[in-house]
N, C-alpha and C positions, 0 to 999 in steps of 0.2 A: 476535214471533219471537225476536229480542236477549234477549229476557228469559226464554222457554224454555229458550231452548239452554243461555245461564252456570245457570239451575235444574237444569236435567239434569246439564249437567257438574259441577258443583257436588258432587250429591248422587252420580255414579257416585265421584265419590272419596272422598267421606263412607265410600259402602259399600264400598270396596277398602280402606279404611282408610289411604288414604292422607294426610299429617298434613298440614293449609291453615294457614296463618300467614293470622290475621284481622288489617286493616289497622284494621278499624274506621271504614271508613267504606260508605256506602250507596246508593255510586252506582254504578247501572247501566252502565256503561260497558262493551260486551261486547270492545272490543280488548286490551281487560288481562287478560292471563291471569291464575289466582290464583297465588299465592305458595307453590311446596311445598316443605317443609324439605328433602328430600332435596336438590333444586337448588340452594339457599343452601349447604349444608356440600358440596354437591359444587365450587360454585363456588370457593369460598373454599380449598378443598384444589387447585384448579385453581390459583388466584392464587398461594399459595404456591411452591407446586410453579416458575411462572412466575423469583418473583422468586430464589428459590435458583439455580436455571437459570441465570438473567442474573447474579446477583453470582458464580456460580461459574469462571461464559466457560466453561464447559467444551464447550458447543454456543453454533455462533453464534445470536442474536438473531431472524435469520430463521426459524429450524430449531424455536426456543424459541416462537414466536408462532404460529409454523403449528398448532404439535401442541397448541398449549393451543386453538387454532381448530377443530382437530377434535377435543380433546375436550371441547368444549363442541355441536359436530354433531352428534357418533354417540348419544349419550342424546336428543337433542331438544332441548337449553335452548336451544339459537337452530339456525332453521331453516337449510337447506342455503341457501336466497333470499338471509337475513339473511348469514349468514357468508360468502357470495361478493358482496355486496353492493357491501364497499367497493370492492373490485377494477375494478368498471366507472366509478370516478371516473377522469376524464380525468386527473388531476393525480398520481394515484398512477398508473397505466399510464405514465403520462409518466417519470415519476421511476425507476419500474422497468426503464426502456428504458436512460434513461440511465445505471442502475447497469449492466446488461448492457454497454453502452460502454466505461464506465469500468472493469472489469474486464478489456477486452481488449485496451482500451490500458496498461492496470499490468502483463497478465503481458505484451505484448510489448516495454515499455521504449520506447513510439515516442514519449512526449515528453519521456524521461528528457533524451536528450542536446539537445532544442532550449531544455528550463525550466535547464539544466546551464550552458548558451551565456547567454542569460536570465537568469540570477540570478549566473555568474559566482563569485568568490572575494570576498567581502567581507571588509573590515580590521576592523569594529568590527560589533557586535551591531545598531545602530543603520541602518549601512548594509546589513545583510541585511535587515530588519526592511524597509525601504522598498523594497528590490530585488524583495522576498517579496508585500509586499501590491500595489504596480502592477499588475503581471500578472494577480495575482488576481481585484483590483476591477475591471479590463478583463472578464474572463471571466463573473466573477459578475452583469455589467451583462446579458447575454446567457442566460445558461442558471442554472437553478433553482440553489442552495447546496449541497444534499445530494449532489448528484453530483460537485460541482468539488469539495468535500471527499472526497471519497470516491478520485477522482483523483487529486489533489494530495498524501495521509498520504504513500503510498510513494514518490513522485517525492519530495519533502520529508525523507524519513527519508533517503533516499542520498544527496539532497545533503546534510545535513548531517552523516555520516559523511564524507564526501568533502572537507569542510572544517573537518570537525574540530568 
């Protein structure tokens, strides 16, 4: 039956004329799709597209990864299953929780003035640097990196205007 179905579909895209990239090799394996150039030069103008986006900052990262995510959906090259797939990783729901946190604590400033009290005016680079990382390394013992980063840039950027 595996070996009907990749003959048939094989041969309907011989006859649509649509162009297969032969791997050259001979195995039956029906979970591999075959290879169609259009997909390749669509993907690769996808990836571009991608990294210009990212080096430009001109759309955040998330904005930049979504839309290359749908448009790799709306043709087909990976199914709606696949493309929502990672989402149901417990570890990335986690981590997206925690960005949603960290965000509401940034625009409300609720631990600007206690990391403010906490990290204090330091005299030398050296004693910010260790004022800086305690608190941190407490925090990072507890909750994933990406997020106490993510919390921490702006609290960090005003204090350091704040002292200069």
């Amino acid at each position: 039956y595996e070996y009907a179905y990749e003959y048939s579909h094989n041969r309907l895209l011989e006859e649509s004329g649509t162009d297969i990239i032969d791997d050259g090799s001979d195995d039956n394996n029906s979970t591999d799709k075959p290879i169609v150039l259009w997909e390749v030069i669509y993907t690769c103008f996808v990836l571009t597209f991608m990294l210009v986006a990212l080096l430009s900052d001109q759309i955040g990262a998330d904005g930049v990864m979504l839309t290359a995510l749908t448009l790799f959906m709306v043709p087909g090259i990976i199914s709606v299953q696949e493309g929502l797939a990672g989402f149901a990783n417990e570890g990335v729901a986690t981590v997206l929780i925690l960005f949603v946190v960290a965000q509401g604590i940034s625009a409300t400033g609720a631990l600007d003035w206690y990391m403010g009290k906490l990290l204090g005016k330091p005299k030398t680079i050296a004693g910010a640097q260790v004022r800086l990382m305690i608190p941190i390394a407490i925090i990072s013992a507890f909750l994933n990196n990406t997020p106490v980063v993510a919390v921490m840039i702006p609290i960090l950027q005003r204090w350091g205007k704040s002292i200069n």
